[in-house]
N, C-alpha and C positions, 0 to 999 in steps of 0.2 A: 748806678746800682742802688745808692741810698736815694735816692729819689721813689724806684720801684717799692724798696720797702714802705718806705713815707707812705706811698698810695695805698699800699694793703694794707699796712696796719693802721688806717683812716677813722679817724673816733677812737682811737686806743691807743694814748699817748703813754702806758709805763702799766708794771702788772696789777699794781692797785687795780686801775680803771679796770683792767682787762677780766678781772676777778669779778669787780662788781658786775660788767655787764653780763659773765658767763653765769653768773648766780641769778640774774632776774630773769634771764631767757631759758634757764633752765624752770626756775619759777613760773614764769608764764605758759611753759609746758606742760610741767605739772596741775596746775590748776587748773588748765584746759583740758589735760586728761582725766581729772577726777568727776568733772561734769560728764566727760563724754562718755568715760564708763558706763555712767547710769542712764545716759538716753543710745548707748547701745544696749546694755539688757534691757533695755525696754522696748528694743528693736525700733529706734525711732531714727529716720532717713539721716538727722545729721547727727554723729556718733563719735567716737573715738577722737577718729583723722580728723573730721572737721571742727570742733572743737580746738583741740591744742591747736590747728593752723589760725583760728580765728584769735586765740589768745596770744600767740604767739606774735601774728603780724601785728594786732594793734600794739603789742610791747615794742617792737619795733620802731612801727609809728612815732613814738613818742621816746624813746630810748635814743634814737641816732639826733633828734634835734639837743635834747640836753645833755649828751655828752659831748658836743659840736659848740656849746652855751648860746643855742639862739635864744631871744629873751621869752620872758614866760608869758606876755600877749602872744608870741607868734604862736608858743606851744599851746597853749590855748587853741589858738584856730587850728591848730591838728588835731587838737583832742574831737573839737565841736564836725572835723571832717571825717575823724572815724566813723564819730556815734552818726552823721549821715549816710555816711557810705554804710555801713553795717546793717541798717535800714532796709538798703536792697537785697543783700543775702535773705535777709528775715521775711524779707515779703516774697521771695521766691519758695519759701518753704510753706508758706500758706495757703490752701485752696479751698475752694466752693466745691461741698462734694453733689451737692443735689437743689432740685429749684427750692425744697423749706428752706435753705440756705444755712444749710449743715457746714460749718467753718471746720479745717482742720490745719494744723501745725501752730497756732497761733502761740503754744507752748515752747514749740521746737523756735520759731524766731526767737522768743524773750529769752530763751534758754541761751543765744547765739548771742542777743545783745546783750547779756548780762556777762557773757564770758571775754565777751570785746572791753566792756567794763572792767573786769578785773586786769586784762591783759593792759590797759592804760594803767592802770593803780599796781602793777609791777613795775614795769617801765619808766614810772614813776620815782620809784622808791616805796610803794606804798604796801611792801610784800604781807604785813600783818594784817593790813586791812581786804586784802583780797585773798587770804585764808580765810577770814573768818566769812568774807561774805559766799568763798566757793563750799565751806562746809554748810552755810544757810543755806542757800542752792541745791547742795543735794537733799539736804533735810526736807526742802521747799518740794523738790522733784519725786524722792522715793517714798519718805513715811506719810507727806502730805495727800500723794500719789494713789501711796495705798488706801487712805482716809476714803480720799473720793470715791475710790470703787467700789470699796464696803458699800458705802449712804446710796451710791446708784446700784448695788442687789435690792 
């Protein structure tokens, strides 16, 4: 029976640890919802849900090797395999809408990999630094957003 526990409670050796990790995955949710709010009113394909999923797994990513203490080259190569992988989400959101070669979502990818970015810098420990950059991001997204549309009436 203390075996079975061992196995579930895996990376979460005492309530410290178990606190810190409930606090950055909840963080990583948060911050992936604050972005996603604003490219759902802006009714843009990845919204809400897929944001916090996106923030969330890369906290993960990065979360389960250092609380396991694999060293910080390994974690490193998981960081460097998010920002690849996340890559392919981003380029799926992009399309050629016509032969001028009218691009479209190139926003909604950066917006994906700047949230996979934050969701490492929780994970991390880096929870201040990925407030400040998920309230830049909206700033970036909404007021900057709005700027645009004015200059192109």
């Amino acid at each position: 029976m203390d075996l079975i526990l061992q196995e579930l409670a895996g990376g979460i050796a005492d309530r410290e640890q178990l606190a810190r990790v409930l606090i950055r995955l909840a963080a990583a949710g948060l911050v992936g919802a604050i972005i996603g709010l604003e490219r759902q009113r802006a009714h843009k394909p990845a919204g809400l849900r897929t944001h916090m999923l996106v923030s969330l797994g890369a906290a993960v990513f990065v979360l389960v090797p250092l609380e396991l203490h694999v060293t910080v080259g390994e974690i490193g190569r998981v960081v460097q395999g998010v920002a690849a992988g996340i890559g392919f989400i981003g380029a799926g959101a992009i399309l050629k809408r016509n032969e001028e070669g009218d691009i479209q979502g190139l926003t909604t990818a950066a917006g994906i990999w700047l949230t996979a970015s934050v969701g490492v810098a929780i994970g991390l420990g880096g929870i201040g630094v990925a407030l400040l950059a998920t309230i830049m991001t909206w700033c970036i997204l909404s007021a900057v957003g709005h700027i645009e549309r004015r200059i192109r009436q």
